[in-house]
Backbone as CSV, one residue per row, in Angstrom:
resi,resn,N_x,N_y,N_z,CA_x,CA_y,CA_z,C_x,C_y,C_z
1,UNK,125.334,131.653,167.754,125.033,132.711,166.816,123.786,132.312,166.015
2,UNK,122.803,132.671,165.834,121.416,132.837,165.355,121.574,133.681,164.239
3,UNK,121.076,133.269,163.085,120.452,133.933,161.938,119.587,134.649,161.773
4,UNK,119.377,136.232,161.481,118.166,136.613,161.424,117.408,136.312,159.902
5,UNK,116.003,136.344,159.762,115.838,135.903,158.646,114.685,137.342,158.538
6,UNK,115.000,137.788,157.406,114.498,139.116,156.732,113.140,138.769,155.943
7,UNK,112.299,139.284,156.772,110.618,138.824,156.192,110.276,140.019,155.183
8,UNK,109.682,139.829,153.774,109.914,140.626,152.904,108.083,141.294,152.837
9,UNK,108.031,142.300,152.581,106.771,142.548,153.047,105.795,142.417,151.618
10,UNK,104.571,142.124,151.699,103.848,142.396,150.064,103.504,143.565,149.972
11,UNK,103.351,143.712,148.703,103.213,145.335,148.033,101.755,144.916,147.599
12,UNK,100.787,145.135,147.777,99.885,145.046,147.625,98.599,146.156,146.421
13,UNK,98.145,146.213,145.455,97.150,146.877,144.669,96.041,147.246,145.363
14,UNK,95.555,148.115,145.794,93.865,148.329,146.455,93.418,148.861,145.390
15,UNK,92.732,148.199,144.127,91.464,148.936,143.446,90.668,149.988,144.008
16,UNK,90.443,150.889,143.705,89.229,151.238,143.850,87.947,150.862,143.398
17,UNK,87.020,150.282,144.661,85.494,149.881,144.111,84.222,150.200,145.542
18,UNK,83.432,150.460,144.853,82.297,151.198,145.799,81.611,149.551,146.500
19,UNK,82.003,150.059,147.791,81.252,148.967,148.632,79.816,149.545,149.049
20,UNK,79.273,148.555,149.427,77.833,148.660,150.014,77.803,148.958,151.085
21,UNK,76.742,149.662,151.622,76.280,150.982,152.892,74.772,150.208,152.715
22,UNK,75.029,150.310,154.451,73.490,150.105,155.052,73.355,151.087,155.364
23,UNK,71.784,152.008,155.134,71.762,153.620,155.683,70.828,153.624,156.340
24,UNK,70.328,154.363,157.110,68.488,154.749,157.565,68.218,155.886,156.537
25,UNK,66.359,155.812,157.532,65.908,156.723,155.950,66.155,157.630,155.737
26,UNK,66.907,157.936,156.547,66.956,159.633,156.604,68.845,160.017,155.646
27,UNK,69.627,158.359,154.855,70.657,158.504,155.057,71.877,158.674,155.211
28,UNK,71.752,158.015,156.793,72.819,157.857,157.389,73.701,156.678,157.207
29,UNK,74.920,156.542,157.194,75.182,155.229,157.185,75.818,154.464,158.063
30,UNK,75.255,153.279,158.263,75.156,152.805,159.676,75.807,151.164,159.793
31,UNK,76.213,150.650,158.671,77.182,149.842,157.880,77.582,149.929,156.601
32,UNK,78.921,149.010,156.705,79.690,148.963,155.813,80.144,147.193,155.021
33,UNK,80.063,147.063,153.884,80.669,145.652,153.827,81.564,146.135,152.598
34,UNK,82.938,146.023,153.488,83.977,146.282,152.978,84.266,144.978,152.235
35,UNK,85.048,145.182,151.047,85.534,144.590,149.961,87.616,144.406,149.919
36,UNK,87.366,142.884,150.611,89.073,143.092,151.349,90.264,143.436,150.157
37,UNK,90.760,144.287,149.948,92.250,144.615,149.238,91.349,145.906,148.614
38,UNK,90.314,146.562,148.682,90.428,147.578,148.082,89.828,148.720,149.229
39,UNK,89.436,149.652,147.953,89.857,151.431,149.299,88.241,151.746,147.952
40,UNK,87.626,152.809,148.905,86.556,153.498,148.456,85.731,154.910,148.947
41,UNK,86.229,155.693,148.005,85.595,157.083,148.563,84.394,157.260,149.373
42,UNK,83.917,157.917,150.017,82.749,158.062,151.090,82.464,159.680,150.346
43,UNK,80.902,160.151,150.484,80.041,160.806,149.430,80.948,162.492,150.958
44,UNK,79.872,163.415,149.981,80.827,164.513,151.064,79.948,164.211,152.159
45,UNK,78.454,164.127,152.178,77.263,163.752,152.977,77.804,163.322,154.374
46,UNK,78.566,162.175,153.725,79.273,161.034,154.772,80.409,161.506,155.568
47,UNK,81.194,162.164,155.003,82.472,162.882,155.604,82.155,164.189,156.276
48,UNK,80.940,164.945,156.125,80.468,166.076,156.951,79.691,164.871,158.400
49,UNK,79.300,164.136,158.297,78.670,163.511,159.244,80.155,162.705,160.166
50,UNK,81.014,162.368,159.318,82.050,162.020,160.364,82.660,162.903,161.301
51,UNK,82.861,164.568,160.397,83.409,165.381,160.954,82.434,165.436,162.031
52,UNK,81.276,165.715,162.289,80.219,166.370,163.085,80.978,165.457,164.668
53,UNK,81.439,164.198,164.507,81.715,163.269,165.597,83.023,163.047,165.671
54,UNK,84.106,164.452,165.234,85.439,164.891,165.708,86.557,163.867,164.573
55,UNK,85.652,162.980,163.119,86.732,162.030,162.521,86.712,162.905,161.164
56,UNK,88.280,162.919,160.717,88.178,163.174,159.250,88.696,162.416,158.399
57,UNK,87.655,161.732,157.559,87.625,160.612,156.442,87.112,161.164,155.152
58,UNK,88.020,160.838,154.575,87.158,161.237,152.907,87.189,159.769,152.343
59,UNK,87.904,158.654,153.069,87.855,157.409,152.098,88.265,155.836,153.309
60,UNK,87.440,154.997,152.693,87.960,153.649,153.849,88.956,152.523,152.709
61,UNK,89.362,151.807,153.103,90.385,150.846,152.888,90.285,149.573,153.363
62,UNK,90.274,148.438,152.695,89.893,147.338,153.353,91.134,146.531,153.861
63,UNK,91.583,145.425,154.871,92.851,144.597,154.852,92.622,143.440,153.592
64,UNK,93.447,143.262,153.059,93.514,141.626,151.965,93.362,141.074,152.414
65,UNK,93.445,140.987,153.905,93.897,139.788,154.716,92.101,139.399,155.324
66,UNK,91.934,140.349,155.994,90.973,139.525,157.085,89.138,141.310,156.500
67,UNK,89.760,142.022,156.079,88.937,142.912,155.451,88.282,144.299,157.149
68,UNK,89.930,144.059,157.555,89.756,145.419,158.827,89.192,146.565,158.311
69,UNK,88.515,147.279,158.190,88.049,148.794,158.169,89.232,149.462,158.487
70,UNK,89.967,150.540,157.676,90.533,151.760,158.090,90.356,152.887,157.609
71,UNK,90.420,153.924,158.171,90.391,155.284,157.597,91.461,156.024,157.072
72,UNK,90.984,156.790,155.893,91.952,157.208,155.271,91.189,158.972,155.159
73,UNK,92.533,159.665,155.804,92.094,160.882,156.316,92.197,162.131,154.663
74,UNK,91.312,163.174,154.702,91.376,164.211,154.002,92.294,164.787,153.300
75,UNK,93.200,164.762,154.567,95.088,165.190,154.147,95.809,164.539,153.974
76,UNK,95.588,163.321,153.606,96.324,162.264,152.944,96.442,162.626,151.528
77,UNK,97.719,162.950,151.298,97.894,163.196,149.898,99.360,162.275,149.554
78,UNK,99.155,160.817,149.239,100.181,160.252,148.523,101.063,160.845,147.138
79,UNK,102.291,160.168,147.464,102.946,160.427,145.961,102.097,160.131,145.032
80,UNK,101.961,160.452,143.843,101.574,159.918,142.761,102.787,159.757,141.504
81,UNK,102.987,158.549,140.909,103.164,158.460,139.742,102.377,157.536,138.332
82,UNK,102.664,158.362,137.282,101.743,157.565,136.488,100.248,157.848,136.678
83,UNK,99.738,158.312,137.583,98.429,158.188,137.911,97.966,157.381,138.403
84,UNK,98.917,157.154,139.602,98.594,155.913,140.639,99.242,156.574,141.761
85,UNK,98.947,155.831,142.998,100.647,156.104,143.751,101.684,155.363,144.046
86,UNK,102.037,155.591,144.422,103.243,155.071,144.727,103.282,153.686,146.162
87,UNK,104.102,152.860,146.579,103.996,151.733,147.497,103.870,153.073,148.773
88,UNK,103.093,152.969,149.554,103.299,153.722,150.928,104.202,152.605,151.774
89,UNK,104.568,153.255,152.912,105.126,152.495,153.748,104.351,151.234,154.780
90,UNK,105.115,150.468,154.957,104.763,149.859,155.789,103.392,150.161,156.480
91,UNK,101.814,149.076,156.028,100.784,149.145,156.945,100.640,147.700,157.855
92,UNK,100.074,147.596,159.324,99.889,146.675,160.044,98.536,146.724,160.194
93,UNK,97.833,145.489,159.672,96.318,145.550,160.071,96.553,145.264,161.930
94,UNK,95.565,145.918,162.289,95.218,146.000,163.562,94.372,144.608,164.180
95,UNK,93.866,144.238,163.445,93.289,143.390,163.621,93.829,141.697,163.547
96,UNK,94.541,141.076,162.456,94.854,140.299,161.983,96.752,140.442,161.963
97,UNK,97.365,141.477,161.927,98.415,141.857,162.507,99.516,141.649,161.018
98,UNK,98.563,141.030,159.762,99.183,141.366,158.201,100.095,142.396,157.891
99,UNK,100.966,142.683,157.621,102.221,144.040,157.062,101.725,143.895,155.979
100,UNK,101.759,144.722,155.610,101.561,145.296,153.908,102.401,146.584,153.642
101,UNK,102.319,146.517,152.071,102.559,147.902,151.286,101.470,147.997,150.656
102,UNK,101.099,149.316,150.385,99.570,149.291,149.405,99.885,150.538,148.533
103,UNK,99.385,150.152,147.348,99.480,151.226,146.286,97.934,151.311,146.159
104,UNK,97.142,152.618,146.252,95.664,152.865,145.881,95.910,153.377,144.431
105,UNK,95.141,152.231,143.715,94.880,152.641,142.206,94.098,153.651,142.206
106,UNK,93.984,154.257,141.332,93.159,155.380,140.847,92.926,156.757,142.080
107,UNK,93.766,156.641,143.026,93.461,157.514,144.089,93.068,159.159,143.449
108,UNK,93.426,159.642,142.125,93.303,160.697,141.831,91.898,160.056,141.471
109,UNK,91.279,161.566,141.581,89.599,161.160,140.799,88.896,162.799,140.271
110,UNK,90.223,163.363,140.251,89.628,164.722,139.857,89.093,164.141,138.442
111,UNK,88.395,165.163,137.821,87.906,165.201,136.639,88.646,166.284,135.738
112,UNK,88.474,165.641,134.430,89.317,166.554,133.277,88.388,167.866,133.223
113,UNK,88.669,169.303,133.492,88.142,170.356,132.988,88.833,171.367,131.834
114,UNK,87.658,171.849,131.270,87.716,172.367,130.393,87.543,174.122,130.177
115,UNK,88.379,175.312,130.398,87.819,176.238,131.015,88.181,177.514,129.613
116,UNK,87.037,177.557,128.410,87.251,178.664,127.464,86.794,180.150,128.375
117,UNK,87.961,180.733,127.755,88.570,182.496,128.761,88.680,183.130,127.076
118,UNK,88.648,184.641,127.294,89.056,185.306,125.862,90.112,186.346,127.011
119,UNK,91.145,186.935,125.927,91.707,188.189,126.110,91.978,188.893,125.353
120,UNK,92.263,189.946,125.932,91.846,191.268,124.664,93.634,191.714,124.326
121,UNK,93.608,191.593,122.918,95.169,192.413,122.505,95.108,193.310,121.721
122,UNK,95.732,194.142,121.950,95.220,195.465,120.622,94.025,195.772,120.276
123,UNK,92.994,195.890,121.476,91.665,195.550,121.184,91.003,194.515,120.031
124,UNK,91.491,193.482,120.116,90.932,192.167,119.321,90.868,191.155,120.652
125,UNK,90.062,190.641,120.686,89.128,189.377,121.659,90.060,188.121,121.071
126,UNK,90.852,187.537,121.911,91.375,185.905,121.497,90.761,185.106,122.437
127,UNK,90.384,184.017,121.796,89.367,183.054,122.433,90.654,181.798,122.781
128,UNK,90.390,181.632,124.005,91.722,179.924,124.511,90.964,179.316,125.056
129,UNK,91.408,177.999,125.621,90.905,176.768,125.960,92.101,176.790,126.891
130,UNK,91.796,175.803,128.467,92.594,175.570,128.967,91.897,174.187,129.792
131,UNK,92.751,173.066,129.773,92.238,172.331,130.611,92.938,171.704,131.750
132,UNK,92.440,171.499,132.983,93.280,171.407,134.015,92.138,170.129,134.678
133,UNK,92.664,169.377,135.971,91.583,168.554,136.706,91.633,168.882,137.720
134,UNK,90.425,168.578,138.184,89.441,169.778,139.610,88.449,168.587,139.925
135,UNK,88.137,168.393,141.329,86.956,167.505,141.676,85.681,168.267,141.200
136,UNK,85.373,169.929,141.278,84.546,169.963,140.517,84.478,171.604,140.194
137,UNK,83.610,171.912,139.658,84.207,173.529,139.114,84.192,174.424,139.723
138,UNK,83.762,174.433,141.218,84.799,175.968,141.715,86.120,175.413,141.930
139,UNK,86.588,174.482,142.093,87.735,174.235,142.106,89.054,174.500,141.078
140,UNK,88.173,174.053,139.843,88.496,174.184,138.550,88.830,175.960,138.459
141,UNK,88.107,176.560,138.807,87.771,178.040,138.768,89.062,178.599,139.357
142,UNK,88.980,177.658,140.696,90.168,178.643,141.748,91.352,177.829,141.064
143,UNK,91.990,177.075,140.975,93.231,176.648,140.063,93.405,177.454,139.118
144,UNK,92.452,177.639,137.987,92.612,179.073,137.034,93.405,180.242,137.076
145,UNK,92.571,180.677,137.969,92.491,182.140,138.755,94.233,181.950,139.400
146,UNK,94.821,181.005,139.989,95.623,180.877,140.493,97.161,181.399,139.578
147,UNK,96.697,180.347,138.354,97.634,180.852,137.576,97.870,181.655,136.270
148,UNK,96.162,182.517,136.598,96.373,184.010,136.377,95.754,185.054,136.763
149,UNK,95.929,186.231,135.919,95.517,187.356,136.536,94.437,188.046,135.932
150,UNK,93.724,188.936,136.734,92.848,189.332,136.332,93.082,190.297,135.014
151,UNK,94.052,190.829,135.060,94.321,191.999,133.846,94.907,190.973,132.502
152,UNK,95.337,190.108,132.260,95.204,189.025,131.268,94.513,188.210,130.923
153,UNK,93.649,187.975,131.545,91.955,187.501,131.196,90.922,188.526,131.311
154,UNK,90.200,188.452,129.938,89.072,189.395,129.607,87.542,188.931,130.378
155,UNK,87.225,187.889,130.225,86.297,186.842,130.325,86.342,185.628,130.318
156,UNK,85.891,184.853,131.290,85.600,183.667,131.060,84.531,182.737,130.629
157,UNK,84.486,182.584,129.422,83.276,182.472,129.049,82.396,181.089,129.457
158,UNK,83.065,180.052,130.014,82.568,178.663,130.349,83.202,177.781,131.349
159,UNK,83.395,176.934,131.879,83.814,175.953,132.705,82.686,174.690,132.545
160,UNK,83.713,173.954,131.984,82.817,172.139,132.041,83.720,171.453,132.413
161,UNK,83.256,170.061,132.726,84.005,169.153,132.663,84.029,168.191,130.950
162,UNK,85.517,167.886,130.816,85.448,167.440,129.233,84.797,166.167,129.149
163,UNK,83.941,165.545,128.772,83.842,164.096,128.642,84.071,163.514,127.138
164,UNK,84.648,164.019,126.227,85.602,163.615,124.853,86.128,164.483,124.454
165,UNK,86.205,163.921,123.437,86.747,164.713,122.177,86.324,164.209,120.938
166,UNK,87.015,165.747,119.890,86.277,165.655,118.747,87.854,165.473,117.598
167,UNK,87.193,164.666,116.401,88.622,164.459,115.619,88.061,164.119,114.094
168,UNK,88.676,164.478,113.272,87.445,164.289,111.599,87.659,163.001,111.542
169,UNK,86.559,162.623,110.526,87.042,161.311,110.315,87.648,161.217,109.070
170,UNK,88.988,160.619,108.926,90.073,160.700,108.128,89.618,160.075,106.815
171,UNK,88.228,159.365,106.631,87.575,158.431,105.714,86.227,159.164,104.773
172,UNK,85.635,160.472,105.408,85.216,161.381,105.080,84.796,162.237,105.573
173,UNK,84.024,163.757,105.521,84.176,164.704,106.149,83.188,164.656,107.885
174,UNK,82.835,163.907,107.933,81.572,163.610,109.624,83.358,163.615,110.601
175,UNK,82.348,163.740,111.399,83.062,164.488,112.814,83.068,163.421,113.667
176,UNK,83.914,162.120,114.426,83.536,161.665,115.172,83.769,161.924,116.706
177,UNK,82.733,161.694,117.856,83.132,161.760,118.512,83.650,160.566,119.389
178,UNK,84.869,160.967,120.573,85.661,160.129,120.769,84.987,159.562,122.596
């Protein structure tokens, strides 16, 4: 009778951090020096040029181990909690033959938007704020629109992305920003 012995797998962190691209002039990119344990978005530039050659990548991933290249497809949409995700299952580098679990930090990267709308009640104009995150503002736009309607919004008067905020300063009347 033989013992089996239960190999426990690592759960591993992939930061997100922008590796270096060799391009031509025109570019293209034609290497990569991946950065082993982390994962890094590719520009849309790059992901219309993968598609053109039948691959869909919006992001690569490095091994901890030996720093394999993998692709990480469009429709990859992990759990998220916290604003992380969650351990995925079981990965095998191909190369080096490492098991892992990997959690991609920061995998969300929408941006905070900011979208002032007025509506009209009793013929009086109310001015709102709504903010939601969108990679960038038609997106922002169509999320909106999604969860409402045209006959409850009068106008929309703006769409940004937020980069602070504003709060008094409790020490005298100046405004700081945050």
């Amino acid at each position: 009778m033989s013992k089996s012995v239960l190999q426990s797998v690592q759960t591993v962190e992939f930061p997100c951090d922008e590796w270096l691209a060799t391009r031509t002039p025109q570019g293209e990119m034609v290497g990569i020096r991946p950065i082993p344990g982390t994962w890094t978005l590719i520009s849309a530039e790059d992901s219309q040029r993968f598609a053109e050659r039948g691959l869909d990548v919006k992001a690569f991933f490095a091994c901890p181990n030996c720093a394999q290249v993998g692709f990480i497809s469009s429709t990859f949409n992990p759990p998220k909690e916290l604003g992380d995700t969650k351990p995925l299952s079981e990965l095998h580098c191909q190369q080096c033959k490492f098991v892992f679990r990997v959690i991609l930090k920061d995998w969300d990267k929408r941006k905070l938007y900011c979208i002032c709308y007025e509506t009209l009640q009793n013929d009086t104009i109310k001015p709102h704020k709504e903010y939601l995150h969108a990679e960038n503002e038609a997106e922002a736009r169509k999320f909106f629109w999604a969860q409402h309607t045209v006959l409850e919004v009068a106008n929309i008067v703006g769409i940004a992305p937020v980069i602070g905020f504003f709060m008094p300063n409790p020490k005298d009347d100046r405004i700081l920003v945050v």
